[in-house]
Structure formats: structure tokens, C-alpha cells
Legacy VTK file of the C-alpha trace (Angstrom):
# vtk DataFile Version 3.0
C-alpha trace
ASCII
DATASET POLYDATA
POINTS 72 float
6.493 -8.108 -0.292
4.127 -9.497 -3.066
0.466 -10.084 -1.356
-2.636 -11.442 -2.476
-5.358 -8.783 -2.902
-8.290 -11.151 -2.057
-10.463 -8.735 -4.020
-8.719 -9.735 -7.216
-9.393 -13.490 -6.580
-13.525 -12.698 -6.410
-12.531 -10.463 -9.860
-11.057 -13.286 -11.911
-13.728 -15.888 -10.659
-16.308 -13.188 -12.267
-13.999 -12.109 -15.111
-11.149 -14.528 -15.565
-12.319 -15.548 -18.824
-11.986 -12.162 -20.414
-7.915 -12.661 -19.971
-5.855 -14.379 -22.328
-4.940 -18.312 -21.613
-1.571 -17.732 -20.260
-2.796 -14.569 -17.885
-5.388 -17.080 -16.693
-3.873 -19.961 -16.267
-1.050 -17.983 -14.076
-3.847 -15.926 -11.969
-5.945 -19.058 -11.500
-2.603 -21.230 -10.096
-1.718 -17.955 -7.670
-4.935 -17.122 -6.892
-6.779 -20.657 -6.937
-4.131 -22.939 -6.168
-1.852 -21.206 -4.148
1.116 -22.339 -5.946
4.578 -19.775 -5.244
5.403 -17.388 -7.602
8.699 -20.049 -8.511
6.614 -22.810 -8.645
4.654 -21.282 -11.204
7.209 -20.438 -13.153
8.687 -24.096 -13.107
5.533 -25.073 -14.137
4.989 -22.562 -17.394
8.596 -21.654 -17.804
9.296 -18.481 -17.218
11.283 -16.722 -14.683
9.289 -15.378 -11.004
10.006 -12.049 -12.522
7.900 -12.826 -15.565
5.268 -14.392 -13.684
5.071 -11.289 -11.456
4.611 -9.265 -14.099
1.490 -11.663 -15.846
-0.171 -11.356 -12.536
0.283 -7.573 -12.482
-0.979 -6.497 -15.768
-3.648 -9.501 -15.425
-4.592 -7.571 -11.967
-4.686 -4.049 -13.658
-6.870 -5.853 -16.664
-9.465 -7.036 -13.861
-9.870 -3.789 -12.177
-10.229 -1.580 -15.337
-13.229 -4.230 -16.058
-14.545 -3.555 -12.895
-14.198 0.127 -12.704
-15.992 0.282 -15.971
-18.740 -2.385 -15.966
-19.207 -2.317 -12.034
-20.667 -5.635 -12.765
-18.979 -8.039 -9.528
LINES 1 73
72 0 1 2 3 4 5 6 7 8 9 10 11 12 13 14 15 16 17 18 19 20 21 22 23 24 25 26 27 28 29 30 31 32 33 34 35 36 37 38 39 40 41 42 43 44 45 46 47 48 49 50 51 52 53 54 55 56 57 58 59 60 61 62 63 64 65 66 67 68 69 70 71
């Protein structure tokens, strides 16, 4: 199953604006708003598969920004 890493939500608070609009706007409704990866994808649309994938590589983007400016 598809979980929240709660770390990732204090990540894009501190680096969210590094990501690209659509990568945001995705992590912010997951992560922020709690909104389903469906109705995310009703709301931008795009398929759950696609959003998935957004909130992965957004996820991976956040962490290699952490591991290399160590700054949150």
C-alpha cells in the first residue's frame, strides 16, 4: 500500500517551492489536504497512476535536497 512518509510533508513545507507547479500543487493536495490519490487526479486530470508517479519523483526530488543541503 501507498503511505504517507510524514517526513516528506515537513520536506515540502521547507522545500516545496523548489518543485515545479504541477509537482507542488499534487504534493501539497496529498500531503496538505489529504485529498485520495483519485481525487487528485479528478481534480488535475490525470490518471491515480500518474499522480503516483508526480508524488514519487517529487518525493525523491525532496530527499536529494535534503541529503545534500541538510538544511530542514
Amino acid at each position: 500500500m501507498f503511505e504517507k512518509n510524514l517526513e516528506i510533508g515537513l520536506l515540502l513545507d521547507f522545500y516545496g517551492e523548489t518543485l515545479s507547479e504541477r509537482k507542488r500543487t499534487v504534493m501539497n493536495l496529498y500531503y496538505n489536504e489529504d485529498y485520495s490519490l483519485a481525487e487528485i487526479a479528478d481534480e488535475i486530470g490525470i490518471s491515480r497512476q500518474g499522480v503516483r508517479e508526480l508524488i514519487k519523483k517529487a518525493e525523491t526530488e525532496l530527499s536529494e535536497l535534503e541529503i545534500k543541503l541538510g538544511l530542514a
